[in-house]
C-alpha positions in Angstrom: 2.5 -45.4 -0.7 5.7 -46.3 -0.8 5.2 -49.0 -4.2 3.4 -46.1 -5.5 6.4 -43.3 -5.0 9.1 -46.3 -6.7 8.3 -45.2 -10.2 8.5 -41.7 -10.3 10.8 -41.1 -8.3 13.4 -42.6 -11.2 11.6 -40.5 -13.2 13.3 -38.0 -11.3 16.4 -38.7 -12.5 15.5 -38.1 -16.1 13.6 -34.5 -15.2 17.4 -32.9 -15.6 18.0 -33.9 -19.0 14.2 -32.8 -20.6 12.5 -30.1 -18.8 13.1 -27.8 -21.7 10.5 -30.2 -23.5 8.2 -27.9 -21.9 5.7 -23.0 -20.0 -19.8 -13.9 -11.5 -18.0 -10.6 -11.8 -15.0 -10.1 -12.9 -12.2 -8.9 -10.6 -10.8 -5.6 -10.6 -7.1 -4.8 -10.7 -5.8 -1.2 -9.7 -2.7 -1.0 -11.9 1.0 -0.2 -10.3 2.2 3.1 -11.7 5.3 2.2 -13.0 3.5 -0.8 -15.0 3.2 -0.4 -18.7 3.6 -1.1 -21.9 7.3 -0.2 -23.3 7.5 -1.6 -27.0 4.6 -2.8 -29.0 5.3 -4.3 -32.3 2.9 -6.4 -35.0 3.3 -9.5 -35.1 2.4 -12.4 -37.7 -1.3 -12.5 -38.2 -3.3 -10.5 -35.2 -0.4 -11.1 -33.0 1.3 -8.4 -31.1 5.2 -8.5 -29.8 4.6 -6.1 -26.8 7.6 -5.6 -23.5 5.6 -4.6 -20.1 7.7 -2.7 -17.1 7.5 -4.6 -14.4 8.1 -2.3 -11.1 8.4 -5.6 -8.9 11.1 -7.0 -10.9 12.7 -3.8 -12.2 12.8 -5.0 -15.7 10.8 -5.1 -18.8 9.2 -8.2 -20.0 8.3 -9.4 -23.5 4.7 -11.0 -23.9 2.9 -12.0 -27.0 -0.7 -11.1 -27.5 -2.8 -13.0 -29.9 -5.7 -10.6 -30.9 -9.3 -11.2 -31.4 -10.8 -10.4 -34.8 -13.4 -7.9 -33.5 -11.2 -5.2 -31.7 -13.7 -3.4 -31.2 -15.7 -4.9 -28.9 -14.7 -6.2 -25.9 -13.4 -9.7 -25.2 -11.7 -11.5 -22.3 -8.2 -12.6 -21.7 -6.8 -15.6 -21.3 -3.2 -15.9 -20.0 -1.1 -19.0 -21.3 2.0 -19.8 -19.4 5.0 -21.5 -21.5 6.8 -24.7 -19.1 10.1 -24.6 -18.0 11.9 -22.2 -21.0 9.3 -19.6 -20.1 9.2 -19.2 -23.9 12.8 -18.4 -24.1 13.3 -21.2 -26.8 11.9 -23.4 -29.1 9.9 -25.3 -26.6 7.0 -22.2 -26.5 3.3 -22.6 -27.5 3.5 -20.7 -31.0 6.6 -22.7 -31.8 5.0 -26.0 -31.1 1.0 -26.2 -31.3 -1.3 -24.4 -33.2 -2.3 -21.6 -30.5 -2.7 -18.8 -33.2 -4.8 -21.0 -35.3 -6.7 -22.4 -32.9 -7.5 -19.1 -31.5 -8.1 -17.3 -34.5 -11.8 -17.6 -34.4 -12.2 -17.1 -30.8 -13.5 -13.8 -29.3 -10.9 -13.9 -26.5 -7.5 -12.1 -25.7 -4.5 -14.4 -25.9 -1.3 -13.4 -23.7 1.7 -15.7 -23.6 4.5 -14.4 -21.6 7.9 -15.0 -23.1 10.3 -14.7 -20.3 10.4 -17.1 -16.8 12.3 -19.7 -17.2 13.1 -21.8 -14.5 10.8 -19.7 -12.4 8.2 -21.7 -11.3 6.2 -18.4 -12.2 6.6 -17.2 -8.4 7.7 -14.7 -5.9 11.5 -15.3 -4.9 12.6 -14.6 -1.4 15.9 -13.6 -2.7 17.4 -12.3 -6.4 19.6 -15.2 -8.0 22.6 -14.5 -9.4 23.0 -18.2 -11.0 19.6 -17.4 -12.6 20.6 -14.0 -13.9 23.9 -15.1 -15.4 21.5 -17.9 -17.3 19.2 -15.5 -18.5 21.4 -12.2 -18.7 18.7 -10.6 -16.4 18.8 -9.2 -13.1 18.0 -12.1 -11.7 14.8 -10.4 -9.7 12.0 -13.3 -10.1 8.8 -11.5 -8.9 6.5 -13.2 -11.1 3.3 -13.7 -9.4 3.3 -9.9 -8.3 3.8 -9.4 -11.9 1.1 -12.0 -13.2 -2.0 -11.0 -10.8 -1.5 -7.5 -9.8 0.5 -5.8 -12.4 -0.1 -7.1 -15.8 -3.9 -7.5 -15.5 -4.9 -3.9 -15.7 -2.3 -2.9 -17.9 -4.0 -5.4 -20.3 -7.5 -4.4 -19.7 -6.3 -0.9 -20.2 -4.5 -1.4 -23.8 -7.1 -3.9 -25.0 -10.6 -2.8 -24.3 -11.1 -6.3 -22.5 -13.6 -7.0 -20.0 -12.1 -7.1 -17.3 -12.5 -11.2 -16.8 -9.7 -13.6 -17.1 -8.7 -17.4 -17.2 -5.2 -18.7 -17.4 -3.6 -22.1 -18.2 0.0 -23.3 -18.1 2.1 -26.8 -19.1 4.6 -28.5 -17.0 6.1 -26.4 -14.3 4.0 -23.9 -15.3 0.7 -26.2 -14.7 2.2 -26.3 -11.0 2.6 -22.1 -10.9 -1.1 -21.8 -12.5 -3.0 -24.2 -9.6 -0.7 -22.0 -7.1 -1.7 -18.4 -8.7 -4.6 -19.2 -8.5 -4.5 -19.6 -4.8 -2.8 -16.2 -4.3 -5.0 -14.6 -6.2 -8.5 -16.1 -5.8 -10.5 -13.4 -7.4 -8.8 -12.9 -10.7 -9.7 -15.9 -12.9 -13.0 -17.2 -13.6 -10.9 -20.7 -15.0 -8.0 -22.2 -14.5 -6.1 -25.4 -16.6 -2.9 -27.3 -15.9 -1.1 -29.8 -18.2 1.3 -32.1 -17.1 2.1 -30.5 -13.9 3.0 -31.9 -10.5 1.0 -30.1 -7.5 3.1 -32.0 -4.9 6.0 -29.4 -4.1 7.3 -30.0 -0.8 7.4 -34.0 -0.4 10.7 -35.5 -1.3 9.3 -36.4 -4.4 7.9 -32.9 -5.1 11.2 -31.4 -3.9 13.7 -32.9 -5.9 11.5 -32.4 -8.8 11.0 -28.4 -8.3 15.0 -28.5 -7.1 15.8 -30.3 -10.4 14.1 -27.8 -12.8 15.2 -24.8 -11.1 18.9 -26.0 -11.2 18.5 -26.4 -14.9 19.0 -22.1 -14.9 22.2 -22.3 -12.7 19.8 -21.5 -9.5 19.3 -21.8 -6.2 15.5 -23.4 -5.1 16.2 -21.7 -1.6 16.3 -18.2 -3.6 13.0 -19.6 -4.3 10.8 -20.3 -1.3 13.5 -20.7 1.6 15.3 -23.9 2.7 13.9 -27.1 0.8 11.0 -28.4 3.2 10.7 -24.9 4.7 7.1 -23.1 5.1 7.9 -21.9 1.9 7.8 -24.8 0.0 4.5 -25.6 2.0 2.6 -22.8 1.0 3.3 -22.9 -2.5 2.0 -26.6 -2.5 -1.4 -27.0 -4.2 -1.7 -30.3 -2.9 -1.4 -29.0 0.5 -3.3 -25.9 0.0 -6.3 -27.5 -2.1 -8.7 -26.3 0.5 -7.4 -22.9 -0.9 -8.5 -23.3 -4.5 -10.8 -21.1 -6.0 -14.1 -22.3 -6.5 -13.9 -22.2 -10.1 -13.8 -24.7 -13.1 -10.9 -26.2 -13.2 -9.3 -28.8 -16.2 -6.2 -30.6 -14.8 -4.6 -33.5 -17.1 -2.0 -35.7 -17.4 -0.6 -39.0 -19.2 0.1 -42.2 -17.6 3.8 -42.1 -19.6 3.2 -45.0 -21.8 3.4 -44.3 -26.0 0.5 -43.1 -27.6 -0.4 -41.2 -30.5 1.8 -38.5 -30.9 5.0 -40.8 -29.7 5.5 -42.3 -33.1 8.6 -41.1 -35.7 6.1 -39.6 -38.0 5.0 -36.7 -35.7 5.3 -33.7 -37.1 7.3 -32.4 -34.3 10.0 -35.3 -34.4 10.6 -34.8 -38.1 11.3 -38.7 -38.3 14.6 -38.2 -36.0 14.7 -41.4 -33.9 17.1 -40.0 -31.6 14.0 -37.5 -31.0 11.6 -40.3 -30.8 13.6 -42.1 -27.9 14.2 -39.1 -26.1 10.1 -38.5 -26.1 9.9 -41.8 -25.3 11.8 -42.9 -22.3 12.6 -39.6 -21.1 9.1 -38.0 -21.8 7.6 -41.2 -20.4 9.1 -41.1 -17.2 8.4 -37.1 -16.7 5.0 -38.0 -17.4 4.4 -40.9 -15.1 5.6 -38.7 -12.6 3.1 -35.8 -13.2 0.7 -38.5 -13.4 0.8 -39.6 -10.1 1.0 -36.2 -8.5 -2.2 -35.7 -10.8 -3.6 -38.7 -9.6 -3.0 -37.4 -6.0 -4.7 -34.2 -6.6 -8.0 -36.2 -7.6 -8.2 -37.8 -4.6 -7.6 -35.1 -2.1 -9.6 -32.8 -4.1 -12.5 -35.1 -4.3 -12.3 -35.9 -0.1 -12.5 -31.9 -0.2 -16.0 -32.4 -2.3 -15.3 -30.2 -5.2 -17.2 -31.5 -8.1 -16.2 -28.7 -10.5 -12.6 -29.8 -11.4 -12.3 -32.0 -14.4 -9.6 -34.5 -14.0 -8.6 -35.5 -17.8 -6.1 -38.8 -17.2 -5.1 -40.1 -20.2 -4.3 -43.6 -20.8 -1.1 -43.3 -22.8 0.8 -40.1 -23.6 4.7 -38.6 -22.6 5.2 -35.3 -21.7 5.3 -33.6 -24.9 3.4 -31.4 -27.6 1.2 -33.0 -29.4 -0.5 -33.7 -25.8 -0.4 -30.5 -24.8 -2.1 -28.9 -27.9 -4.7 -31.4 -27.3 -5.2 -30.6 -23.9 -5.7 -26.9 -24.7 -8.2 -27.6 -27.8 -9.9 -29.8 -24.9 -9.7 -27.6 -22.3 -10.9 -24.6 -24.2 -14.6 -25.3 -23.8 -14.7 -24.7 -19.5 -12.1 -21.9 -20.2 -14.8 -20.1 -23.1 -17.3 -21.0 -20.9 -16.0 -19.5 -18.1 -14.9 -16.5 -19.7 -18.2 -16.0 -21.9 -16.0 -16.2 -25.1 
């Protein structure tokens, strides 16, 4: 164990400087009363700018919805969680893959939130002032009350969906989606996680979670209570797998070494070199990291005998892009499935 903990935790130490790399019968939702829709405004294409009240965090929150092409009859939703910008930056999905594309012939809702950075997409014990200063917010983080109890039926109300729902997230959000899906076991029919790192509360886990919550001035104890806490326990998939859902599952990751999109002639690198290193040795070692946390979900979920989680672990690939909108395009057959899209 101890060989096998060498490598990523150095990885660690390169987390700081790239997280921003990164964000049956369906279940019924009674909707909060002081959730709904504030602004909506057209977007490019079939997309929709829209803010949501959020009661629980006492704010509004922007989301984009990508729309179906038939409106008028109903389709399902899938929510897609940006990593650790919470699609506050350049690093979001419609900046840097092809998600309104991809999706444009799919008979599915679309709903990317655009705020959360730094969040973990999770209920804090305590309001942040390091994180509101950061973000110029209130520094309330209520994000999984927001995610499974009061956004669903404010969606299914505005959209005519169908009430069932799959969601997916990259990097620290791939952590957040495995652990929403444990507090809310009835709500998604799929679930998939790129690039994430299920181990929260071993030293490894810790100083990784610690590292990317510091990157928004914050406390992690604001978060889930002193570092090693119960908190930190029971927002660890690794250590709540038992608690998973039984529901198809994709969970991926790279083993850190170069592959195909880690070349200078990506379009996302624009042939800058300085880019290319970055991706490379700093994208690499994120990546081994998340691998290995990956790697340890396998096992423990396969001593657990589940059989319908598809483990996708790539030979070559840094945490980046190019991976990601691969993952998604791979993914997207158990999530349709799933869904009936």
């Amino acid at each position: 164990m101890t060989s096998l903990l060498r490598g990523p935790r150095r990885a660690l130490v390169l987390l700081a400087s790239a997280a921003l790399l990164t964000l049956g019968t369906a279940a019924t939702t009674t909707a909060d009363p002081g959730a709904s829709i504030v602004s909506r405004t057209p977007g490019t294409g079939r997309s929709l700018d829209i803010t949501v009240h959020s009661p629980s965090m006492q704010r509004d929150i922007a989301l984009q919805v990508l729309r179906p092409a038939d409106t008028r009859t109903p389709a399902p939703t899938l929510y897609l969680l940006n990593g650790a910008g919470g699609g506050e930056d350049a690093a979001s999905w419609s900046a840097q893959t092809d998600v309104a594309g991809f999706f444009a012939d799919k008979h599915v809702n679309v709903v990317i939130p655009l705020e959360g950075a730094f969040s973990y997409y999770t209920d804090w014990q305590q309001p942040d002032t390091g994180l509101a200063e950061k973000l110029g917010n209130n520094g309330r983080n209520m994000w999984a009350t927001f995610l499974t109890e009061e956004l669903p039926p404010v969606v299914d109300a505005a959209f005519g969906t169908t009430g069932a729902n799959a969601i997916a997230g990259i990097s620290m959000a791939a952590t957040s989606v495995l652990d929403l899906t444990i507090r809310a076991p009835e709500l998604y029919r799929a679930a998939a996680a790129y690039s994430g790192c299920a181990m929260t509360s071993d030293p490894l886990g810790q100083a990784f979670v610690t590292l990317v919550v510091s990157l928004g001035g914050a406390d992690s104890e604001n978060m889930w209570g002193p570092v090693g806490g119960p908190g930190w326990q029971e927002h660890d998939p690794y250590l709540q797998a038992h608690r998973l859902p039984d529901i198809p599952m994709y969970i991926s990751s790279g083993s850190g070494l170069p592959g195909r999109h880690d070349t200078a002639t990506s379009p996302r690198l624009h042939g800058d070199q300085k880019m290319l290193w970055n991706q490379l040795l700093v994208g690499g070692g994120i990546e081994a990291a998340a691998d290995y946390c990956t790697r340890a979900l396998q096992q423990r979920t396969h001593e657990l005998g589940r059989t319908d989680i598809v483990f996708d672990l790539r030979p070559s690939g840094t945490h980046s892009w190019g991976y990601w909108e691969d993952d998604l395009h791979r993914s997207w057959p158990l999530l349709g499935a799933a869904l009936g899209a």
